[in-house]
C-alpha positions as CSV (number, residue, x, y, z in Angstrom):
1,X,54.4,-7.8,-18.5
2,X,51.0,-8.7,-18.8
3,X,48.5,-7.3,-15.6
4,X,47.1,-10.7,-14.2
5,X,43.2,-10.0,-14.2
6,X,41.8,-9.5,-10.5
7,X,38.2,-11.0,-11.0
8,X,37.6,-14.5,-11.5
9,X,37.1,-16.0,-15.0
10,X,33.4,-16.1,-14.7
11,X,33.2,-12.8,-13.4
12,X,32.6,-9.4,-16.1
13,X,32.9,-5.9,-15.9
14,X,31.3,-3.1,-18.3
15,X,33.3,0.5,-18.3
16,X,32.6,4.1,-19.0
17,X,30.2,4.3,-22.0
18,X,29.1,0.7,-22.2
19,X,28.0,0.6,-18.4
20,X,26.4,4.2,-18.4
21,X,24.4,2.9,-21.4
22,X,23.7,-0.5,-19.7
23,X,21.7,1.6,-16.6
24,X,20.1,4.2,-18.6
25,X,18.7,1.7,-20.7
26,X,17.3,-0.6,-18.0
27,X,15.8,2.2,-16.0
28,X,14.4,4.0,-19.3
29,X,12.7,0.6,-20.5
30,X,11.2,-0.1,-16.7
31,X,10.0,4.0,-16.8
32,X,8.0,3.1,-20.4
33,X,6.4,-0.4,-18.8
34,X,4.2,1.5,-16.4
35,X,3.7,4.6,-18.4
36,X,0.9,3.3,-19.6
37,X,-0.9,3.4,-16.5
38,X,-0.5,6.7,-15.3
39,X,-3.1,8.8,-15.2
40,X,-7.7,8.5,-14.8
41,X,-6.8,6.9,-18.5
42,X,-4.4,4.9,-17.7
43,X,-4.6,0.9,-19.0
44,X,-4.4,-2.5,-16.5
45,X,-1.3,-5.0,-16.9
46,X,-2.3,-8.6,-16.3
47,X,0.7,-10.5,-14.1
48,X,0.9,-14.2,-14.0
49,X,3.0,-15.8,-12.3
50,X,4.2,-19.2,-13.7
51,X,4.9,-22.5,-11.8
52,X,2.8,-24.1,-9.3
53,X,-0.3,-22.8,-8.1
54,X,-0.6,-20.1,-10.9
55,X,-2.0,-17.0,-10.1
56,X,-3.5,-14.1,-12.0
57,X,-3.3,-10.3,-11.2
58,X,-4.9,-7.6,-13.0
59,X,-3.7,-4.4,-11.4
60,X,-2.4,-0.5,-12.9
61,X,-1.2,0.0,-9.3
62,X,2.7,0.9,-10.1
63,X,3.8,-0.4,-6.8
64,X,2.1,-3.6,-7.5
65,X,3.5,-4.5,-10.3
66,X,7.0,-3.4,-10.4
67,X,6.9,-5.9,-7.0
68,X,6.3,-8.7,-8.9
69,X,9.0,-8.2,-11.8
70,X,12.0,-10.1,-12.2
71,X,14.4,-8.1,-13.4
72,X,17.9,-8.6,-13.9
73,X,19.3,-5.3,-15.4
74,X,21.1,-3.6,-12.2
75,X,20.1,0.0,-12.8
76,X,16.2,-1.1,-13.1
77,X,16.8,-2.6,-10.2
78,X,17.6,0.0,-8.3
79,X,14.6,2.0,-9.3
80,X,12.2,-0.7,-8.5
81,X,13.6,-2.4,-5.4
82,X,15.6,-0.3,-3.1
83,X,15.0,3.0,-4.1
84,X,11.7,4.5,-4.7
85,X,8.8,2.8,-5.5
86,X,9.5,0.5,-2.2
87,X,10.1,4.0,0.3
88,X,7.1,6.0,-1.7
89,X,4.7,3.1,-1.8
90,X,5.0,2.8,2.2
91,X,5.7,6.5,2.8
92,X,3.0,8.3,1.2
93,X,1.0,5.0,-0.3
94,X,0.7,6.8,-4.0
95,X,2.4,8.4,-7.0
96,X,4.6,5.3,-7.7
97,X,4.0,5.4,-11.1
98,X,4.9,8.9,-11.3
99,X,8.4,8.5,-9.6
100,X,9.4,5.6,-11.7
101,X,8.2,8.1,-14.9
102,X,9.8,11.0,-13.7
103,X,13.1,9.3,-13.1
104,X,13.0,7.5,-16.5
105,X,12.6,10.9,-18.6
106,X,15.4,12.5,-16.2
107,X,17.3,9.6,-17.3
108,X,16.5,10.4,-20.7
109,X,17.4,13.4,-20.8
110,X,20.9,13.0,-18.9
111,X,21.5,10.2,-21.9
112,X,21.1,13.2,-24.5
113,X,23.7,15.7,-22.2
114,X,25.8,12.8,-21.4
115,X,25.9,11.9,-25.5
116,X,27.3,15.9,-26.1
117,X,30.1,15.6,-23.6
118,X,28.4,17.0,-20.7
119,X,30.3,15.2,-17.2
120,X,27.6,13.5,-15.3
121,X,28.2,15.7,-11.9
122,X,28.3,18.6,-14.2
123,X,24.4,16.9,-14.7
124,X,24.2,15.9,-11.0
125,X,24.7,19.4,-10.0
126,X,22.3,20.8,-12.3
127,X,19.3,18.4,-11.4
128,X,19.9,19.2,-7.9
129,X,19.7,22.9,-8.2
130,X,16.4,21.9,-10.3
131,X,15.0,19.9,-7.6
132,X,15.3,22.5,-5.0
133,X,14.2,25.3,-7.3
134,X,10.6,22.9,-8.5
135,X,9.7,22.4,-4.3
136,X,9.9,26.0,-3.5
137,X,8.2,27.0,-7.1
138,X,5.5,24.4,-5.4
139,X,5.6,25.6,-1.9
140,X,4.9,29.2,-2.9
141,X,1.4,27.6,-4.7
142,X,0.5,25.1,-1.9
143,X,-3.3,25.8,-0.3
144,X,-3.3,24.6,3.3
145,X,-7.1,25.0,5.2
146,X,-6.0,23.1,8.0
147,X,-7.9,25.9,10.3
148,X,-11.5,25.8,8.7
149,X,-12.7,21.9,8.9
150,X,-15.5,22.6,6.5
151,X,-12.7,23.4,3.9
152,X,-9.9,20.8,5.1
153,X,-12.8,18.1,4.6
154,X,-13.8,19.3,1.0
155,X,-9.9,18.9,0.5
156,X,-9.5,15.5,1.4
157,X,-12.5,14.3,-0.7
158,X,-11.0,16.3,-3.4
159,X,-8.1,14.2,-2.8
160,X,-9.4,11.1,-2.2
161,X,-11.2,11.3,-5.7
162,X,-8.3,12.2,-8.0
163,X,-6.7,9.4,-6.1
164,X,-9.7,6.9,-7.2
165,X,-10.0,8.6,-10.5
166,X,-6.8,6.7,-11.8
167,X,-8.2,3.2,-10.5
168,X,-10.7,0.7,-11.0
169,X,-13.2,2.6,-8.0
170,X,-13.1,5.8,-10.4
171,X,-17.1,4.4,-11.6
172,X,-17.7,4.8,-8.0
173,X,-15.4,7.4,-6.5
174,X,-17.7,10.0,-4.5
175,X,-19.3,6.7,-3.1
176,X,-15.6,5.4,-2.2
177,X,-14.3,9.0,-1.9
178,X,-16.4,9.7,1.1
179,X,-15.9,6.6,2.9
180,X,-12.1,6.6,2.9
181,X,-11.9,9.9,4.0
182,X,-14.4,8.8,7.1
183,X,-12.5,6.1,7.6
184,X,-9.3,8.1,8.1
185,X,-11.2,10.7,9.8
186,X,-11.8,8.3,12.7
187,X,-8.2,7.6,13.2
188,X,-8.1,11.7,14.7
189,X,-4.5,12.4,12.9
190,X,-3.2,8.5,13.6
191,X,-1.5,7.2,10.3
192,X,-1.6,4.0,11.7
193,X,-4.0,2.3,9.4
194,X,-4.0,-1.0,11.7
195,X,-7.8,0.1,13.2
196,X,-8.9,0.1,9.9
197,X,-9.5,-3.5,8.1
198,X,-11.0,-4.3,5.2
199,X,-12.8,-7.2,4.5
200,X,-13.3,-8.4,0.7
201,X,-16.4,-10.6,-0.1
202,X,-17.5,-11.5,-3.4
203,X,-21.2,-10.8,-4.9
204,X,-23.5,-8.0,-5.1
205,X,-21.6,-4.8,-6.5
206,X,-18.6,-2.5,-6.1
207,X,-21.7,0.4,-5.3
208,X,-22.6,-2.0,-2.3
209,X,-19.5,-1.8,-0.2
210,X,-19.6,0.0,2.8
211,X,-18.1,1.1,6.1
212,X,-19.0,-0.2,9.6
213,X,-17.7,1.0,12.6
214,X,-16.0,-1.6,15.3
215,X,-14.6,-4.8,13.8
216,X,-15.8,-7.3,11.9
217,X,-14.1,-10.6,12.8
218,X,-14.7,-13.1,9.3
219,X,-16.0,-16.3,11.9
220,X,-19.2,-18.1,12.3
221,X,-20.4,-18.4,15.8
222,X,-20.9,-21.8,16.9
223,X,-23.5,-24.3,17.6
224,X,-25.5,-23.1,21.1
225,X,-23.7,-20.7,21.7
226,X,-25.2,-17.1,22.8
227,X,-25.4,-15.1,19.8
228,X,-25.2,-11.6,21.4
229,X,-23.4,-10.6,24.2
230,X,-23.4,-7.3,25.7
231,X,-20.7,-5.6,27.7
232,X,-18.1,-8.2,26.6
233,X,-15.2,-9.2,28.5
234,X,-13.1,-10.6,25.9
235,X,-10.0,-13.3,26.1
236,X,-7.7,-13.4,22.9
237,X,-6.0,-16.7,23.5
238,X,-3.5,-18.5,21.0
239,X,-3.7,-22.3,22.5
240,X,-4.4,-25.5,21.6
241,X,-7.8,-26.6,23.1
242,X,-8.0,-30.1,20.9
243,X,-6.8,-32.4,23.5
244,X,-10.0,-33.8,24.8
245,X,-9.6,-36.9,22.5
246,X,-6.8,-39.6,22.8
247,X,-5.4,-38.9,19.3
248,X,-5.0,-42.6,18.0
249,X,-2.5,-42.0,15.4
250,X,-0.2,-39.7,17.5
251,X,0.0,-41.9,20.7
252,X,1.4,-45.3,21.7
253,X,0.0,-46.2,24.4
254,X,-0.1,-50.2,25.1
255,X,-3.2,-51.3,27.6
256,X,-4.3,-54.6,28.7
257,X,-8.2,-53.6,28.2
258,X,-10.3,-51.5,26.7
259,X,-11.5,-50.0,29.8
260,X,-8.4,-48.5,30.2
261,X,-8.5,-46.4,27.0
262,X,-12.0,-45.2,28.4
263,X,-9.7,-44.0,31.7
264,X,-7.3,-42.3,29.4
265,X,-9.9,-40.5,27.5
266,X,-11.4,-39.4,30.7
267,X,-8.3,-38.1,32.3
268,X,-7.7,-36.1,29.0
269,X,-11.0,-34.8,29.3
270,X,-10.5,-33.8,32.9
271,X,-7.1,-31.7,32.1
272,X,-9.3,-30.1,29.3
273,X,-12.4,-29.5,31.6
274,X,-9.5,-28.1,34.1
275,X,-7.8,-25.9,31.6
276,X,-11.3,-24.2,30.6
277,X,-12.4,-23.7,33.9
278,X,-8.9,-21.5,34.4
279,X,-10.0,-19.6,31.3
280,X,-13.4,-18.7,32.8
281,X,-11.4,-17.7,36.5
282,X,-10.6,-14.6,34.0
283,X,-14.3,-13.3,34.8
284,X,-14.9,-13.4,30.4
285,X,-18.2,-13.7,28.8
286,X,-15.8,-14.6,25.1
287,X,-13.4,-16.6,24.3
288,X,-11.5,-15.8,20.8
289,X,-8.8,-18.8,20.0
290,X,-6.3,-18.5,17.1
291,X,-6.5,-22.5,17.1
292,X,-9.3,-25.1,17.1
293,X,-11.6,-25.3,19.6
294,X,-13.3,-28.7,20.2
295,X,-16.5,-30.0,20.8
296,X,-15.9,-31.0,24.1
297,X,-14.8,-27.4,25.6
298,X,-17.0,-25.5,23.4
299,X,-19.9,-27.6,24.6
300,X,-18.5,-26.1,28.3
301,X,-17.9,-22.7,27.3
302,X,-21.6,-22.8,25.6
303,X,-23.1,-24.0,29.5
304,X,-21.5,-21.0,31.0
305,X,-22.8,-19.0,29.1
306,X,-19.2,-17.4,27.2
307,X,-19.1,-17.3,23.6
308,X,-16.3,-19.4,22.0
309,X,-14.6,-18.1,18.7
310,X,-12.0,-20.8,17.2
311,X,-9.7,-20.6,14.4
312,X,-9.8,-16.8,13.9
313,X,-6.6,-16.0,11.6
314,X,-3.6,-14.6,13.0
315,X,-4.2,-10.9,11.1
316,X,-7.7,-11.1,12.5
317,X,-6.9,-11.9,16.0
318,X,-3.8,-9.4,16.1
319,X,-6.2,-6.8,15.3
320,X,-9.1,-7.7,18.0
321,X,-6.5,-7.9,20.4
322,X,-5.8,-4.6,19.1
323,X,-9.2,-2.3,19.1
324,X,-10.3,-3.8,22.0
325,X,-7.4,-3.3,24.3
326,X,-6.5,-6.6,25.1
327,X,-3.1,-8.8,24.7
328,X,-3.1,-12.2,23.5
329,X,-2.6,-14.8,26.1
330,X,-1.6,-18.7,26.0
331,X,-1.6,-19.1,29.5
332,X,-4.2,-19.1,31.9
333,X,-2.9,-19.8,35.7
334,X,-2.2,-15.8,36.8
335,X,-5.7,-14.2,35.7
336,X,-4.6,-10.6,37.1
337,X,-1.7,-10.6,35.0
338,X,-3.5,-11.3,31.8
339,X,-5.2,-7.8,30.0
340,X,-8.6,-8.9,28.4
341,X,-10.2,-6.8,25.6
342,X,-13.6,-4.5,26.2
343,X,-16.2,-4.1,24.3
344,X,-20.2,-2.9,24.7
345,X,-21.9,-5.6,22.1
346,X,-20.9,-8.6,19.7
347,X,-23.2,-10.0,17.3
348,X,-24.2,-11.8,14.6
349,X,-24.4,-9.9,11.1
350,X,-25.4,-11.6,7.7
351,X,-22.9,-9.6,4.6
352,X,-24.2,-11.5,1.2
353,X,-24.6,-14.9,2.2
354,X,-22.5,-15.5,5.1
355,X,-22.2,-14.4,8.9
356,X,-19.9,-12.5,10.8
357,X,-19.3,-11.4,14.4
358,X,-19.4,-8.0,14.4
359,X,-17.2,-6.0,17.6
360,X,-19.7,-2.6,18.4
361,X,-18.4,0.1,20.8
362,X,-14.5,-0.9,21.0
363,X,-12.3,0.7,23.4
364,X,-10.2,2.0,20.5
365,X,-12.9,4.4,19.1
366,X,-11.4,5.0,15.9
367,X,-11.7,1.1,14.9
368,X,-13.6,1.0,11.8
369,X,-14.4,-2.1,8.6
370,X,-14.7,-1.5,5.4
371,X,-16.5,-4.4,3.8
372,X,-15.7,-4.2,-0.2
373,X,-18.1,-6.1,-2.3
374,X,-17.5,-7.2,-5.8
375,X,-18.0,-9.2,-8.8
376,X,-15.0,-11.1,-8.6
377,X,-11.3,-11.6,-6.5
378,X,-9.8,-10.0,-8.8
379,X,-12.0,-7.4,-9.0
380,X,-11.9,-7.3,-5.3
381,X,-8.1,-7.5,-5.0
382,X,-7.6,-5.0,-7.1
383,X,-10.6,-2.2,-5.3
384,X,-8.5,-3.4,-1.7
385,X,-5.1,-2.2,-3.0
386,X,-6.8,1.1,-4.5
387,X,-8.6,1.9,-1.5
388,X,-4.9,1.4,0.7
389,X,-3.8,4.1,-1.5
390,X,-6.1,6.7,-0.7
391,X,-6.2,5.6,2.6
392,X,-2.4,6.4,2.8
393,X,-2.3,9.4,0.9
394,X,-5.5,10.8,3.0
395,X,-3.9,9.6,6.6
396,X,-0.4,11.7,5.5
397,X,-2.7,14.6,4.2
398,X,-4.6,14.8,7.9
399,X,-1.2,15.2,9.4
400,X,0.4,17.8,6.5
401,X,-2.5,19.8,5.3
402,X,-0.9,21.3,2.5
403,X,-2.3,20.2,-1.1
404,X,-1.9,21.4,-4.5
405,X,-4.0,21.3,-7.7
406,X,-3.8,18.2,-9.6
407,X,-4.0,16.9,-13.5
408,X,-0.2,18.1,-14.5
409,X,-0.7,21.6,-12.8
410,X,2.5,20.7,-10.6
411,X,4.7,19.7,-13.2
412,X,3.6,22.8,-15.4
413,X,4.6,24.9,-12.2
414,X,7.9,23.7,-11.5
415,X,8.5,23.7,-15.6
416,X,8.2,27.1,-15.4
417,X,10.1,27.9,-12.4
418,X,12.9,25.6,-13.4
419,X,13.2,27.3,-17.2
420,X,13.7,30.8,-15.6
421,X,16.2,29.7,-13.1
422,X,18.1,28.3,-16.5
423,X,18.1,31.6,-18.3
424,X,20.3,32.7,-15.3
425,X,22.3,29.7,-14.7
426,X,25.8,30.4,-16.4
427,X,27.7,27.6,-17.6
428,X,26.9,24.1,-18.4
429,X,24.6,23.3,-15.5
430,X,22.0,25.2,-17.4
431,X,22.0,22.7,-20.1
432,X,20.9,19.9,-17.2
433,X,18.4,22.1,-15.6
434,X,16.5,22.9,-19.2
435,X,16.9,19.2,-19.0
436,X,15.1,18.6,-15.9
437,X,12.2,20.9,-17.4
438,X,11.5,19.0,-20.1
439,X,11.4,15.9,-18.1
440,X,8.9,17.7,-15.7
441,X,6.7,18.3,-18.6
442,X,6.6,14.7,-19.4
443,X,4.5,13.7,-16.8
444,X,1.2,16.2,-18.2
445,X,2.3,14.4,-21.9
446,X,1.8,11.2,-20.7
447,X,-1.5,11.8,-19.1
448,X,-2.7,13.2,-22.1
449,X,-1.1,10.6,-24.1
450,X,-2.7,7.6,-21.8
451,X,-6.5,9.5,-22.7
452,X,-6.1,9.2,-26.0
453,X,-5.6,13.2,-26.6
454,X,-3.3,14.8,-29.0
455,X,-0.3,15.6,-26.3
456,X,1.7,18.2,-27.9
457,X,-1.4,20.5,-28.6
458,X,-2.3,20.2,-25.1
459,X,1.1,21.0,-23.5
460,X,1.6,24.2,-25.2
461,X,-2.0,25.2,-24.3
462,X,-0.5,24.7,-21.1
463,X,2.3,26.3,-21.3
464,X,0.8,29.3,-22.9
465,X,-1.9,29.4,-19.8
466,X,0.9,29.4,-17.3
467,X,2.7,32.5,-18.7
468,X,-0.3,34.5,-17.5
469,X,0.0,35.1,-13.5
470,X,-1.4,32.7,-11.0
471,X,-3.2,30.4,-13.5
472,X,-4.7,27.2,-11.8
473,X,-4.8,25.5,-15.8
474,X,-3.9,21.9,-16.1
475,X,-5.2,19.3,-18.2
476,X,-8.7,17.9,-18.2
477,X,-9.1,14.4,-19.5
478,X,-12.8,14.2,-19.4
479,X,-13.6,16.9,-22.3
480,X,-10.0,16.4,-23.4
481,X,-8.7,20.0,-23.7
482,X,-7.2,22.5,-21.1
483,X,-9.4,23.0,-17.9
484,X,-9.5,25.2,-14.7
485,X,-8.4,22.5,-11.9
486,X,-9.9,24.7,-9.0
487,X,-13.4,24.8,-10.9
488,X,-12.7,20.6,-11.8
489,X,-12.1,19.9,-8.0
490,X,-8.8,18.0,-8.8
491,X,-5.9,17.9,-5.9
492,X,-3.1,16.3,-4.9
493,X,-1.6,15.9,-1.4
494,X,1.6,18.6,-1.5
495,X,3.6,15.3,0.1
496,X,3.0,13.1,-2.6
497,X,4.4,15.9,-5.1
498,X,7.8,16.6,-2.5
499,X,8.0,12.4,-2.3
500,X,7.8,12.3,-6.3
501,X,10.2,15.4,-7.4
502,X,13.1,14.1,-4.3
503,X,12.6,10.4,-4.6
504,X,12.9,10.8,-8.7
505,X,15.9,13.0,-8.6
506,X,17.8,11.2,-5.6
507,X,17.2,7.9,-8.1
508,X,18.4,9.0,-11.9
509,X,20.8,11.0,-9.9
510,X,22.1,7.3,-8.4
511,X,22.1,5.5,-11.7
512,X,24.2,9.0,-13.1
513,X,26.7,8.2,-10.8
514,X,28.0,4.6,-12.7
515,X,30.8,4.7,-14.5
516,X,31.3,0.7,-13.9
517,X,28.6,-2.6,-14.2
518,X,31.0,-5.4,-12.2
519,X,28.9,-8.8,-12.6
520,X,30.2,-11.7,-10.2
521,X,31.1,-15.2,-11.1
522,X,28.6,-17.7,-10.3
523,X,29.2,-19.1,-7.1
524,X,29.8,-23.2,-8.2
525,X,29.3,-26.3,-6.2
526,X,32.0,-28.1,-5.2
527,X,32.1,-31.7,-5.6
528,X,33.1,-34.0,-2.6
529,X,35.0,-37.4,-2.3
């Protein structure tokens, strides 16, 4: 008798082979997309999106652009979405590029020990004992000068520049370099990069950028209004002060003359006139709306004396309310139980060709702006989302001061550390931990690779180099051979390198774990009578 089939008709199902195939394959051809970019050589990948409103995106940030794939192979799925770039991205803020890599070549490799009749938890079992044997190979290596600030600081600019050297700020990285790590200096060991905004304006160069401290709010100040104010007492408001008119098109209002639309107006006026001298019982000298202010209460706020600040965008105002200690409010009758923002001066500051208000001496001290010129939005897009990588990686490094040389010195460590713990493996988990060397020493290839260099001369000058004891050799990009990485200044955050090695292994060792692809039916509309 004949087993009825259990999934729908639309519905299909891959087994054993095919479906281990299916996910290697997917994962394996995501891992080669971004290769490209990893590394100070690595190339750019223009996105465009199609449809309405098309928009351009030229970016070598991994994160970025495995976001903005649609991708329908499961297994590729997993290592873009809900696996690793996604957690590394907003855990440590770099090395996506390098977890998606290192996972692919894992992958890799499992396909080879899968292919010779190796069980994939016989696999699992090996890469696990790998994993744990490359973080303590790294931990034994890691340099932490937490103690001596002079040395912690030369760290973090070390840092921040191998960061920058792989982006498009690497022309300018001791200029961007140094303000990062000032910026994230500020925060005093916060990782909360909130206090720290960045504001992009096009014109002038990337070299012209800069750091301010306090906030920069993107607004014009308006007509007669006072154009510095110090000691401010500031009100961050979200409501609607646009009611002074009778809005014609809104309102039905039937009337037997016309002086009885004057009366209207003048009533509306007088609940407007009423609703800003509330605002002022607060005691402020500014008055920051997220909405329209008009001309009537401005023109009021302007005779008291209290600047008014309309339309400032919800990210902008959520962040003034924040450095300055205030809350926003919308309503105005209880002035003692409203909490209005402090701080010592706001004025006017021309950047390029337009004006700001500019927030000095802000009760959260560790506020700061970066203001990033540019040629273009692109170009400006594209310096932001470089810049929030360092930022991240500096603001983890502040709180776990461990770091590590960089330029495939890591991988060559664990390599090595991982190829003697095979030797006295028995069995057939060896096989998968020789395995997870070789996809270790992928990630120095591909560097060299990405430069242009002759990859397979280089890695076995690097192997040779780091037979001899303690050897700080990895590969230099610049001259193109083998190069001391202590002399070269080149470090990595000893985070980044744990979030890259466990996020990697936890991921191939996911996809390992299929033995079945089940695909759904369609769900189809029904048609009603």
């Amino acid at each position: 008798m004949a087993i009825e089939r259990i999934l729908k008709d639309d519905a299909s199902e891959e087994k054993g082979e095919r479906a281990r195939m299916a996910s290697f394959v997917g994962a394996m051809a995501i891992a080669d997309l971004v290769k490209t970019t990893l590394g100070p050589k690595g190339m750019d990948k223009i996105l465009q999106s199609t449809g309405r409103g098309q928009s351009v995106t030229v970016t070598n940030d991994g994160a970025t652009i495995l976001k903005s794939l649609h991708i329908d192979n499961p297994a590729a799925k997993v290592l873009v979405g809900i696996h690793i770039s996604k957690v590394q991205d907003d855990e440590v803020g770099d090395g996506t590029t390098s977890v998606v890599v290192l996972a692919g070549e894992l992958l890799r490799e499992a396909e080879k020990l899968v292919a010779s009749k190796i069980h994939p938890m016989t696999i699992i079992a090996g890469f696990r004992m790998a994993a744990e044997c490359a973080r303590e190979a790294l931990l034994k290596r890691v340099v932490d000068n937490k103690t001596n600030e002079e040395k912690f600081k030369m760290d973090l600019m070390k840092i921040a520049k191998t960061t920058l050297s792989s982006k498009i700020l690497s022309q300018d990285k001791e200029h961007f370099a140094k303000l990062a790590v000032d910026a994230v200096l500020r925060l005093k060991g916060s990782t909360n990069l909130e206090s720290i905004q960045i504001i992009k304006k096009p014109g002038g160069s990337l070299k012209d950028s800069f750091l301010d401290e306090g906030f920069i709010l993107d607004k014009k100040i308006g007509i007669g209004q006072p154009k510095r104010i110090e000691n401010a007492n500031i009100l961050v408001a979200n409501t609607a002060m646009d009611t002074d008119k009778v809005k014609i098109y809104g309102a039905r209002v039937r009337v037997d003359s016309m002086a009885k639309v004057a009366d209207i107006e003048a009533a509306e006026k007088q609940k407007m006139r009423e609703k800003v001298d509330k605002i002022l019982a607060h005691g402020i000298n500014c008055f920051v709306n997220r909405q329209l202010i008009y001309n009537f209460p401005e023109e009021l706020f302007a005779n008291a004396g209290v600047l008014a600040i309309e339309h400032a965008d919800f990210d902008g105002i959520e962040r003034l309310a924040l450095v300055t200690g205030g809350e926003i409010a919308s309503t105005f009758d209880n002035p003692e139980s409203v909490k209005l923002g402090h701080c010592k001066l706001i004025e006017e500051i021309m950047i390029g060709e337009d004006k700001l208000i500019k927030f000095s001496g802000v009760e959260m001290g560790q506020a700061c702006t970066v203001v990033l010129r540019g040629a273009s939005h692109h170009v400006l897009d594209e310096a932001e989302r470089s810049l929030h990588d360092a930022l991240c990686v500096l603001s983890q490094t502040v709180n776990d001061s461990r770091v590590l040389f960089g330029g495939g010195w890591p991988e060559m460590v664990m390599a090595k550390a991982v190829d003697e713990l095979a030797r006295t493996t028995p069995g057939k988990r060896s096989h998968a931990i020789e395995a997870f060397s070789k996809a270790l020493v992928a990630i120095p290839t591909t560097i060299a690779d990405n430069a242009g260099l002759d990859s397979a001369e280089l890695v076995a000058r690097l192997r040779a180099e780091h037979n001899k004891e303690e050897s700080n050799a990895g590969i230099d990009v610049i001259s193109g051979s083998v190069g001391d990485m202590s002399e070269l200044g080149i470090s990595e955050a000893f985070k980044v390198k744990q979030a890259v090695l466990l996020s990697a292994t936890e991921a191939a060792e996911m996809i390992l774990r299929v033995d079945e692809i089940i695909t759904c039916a369609p769900r189809r509309r029904e048609d009603r009578m």
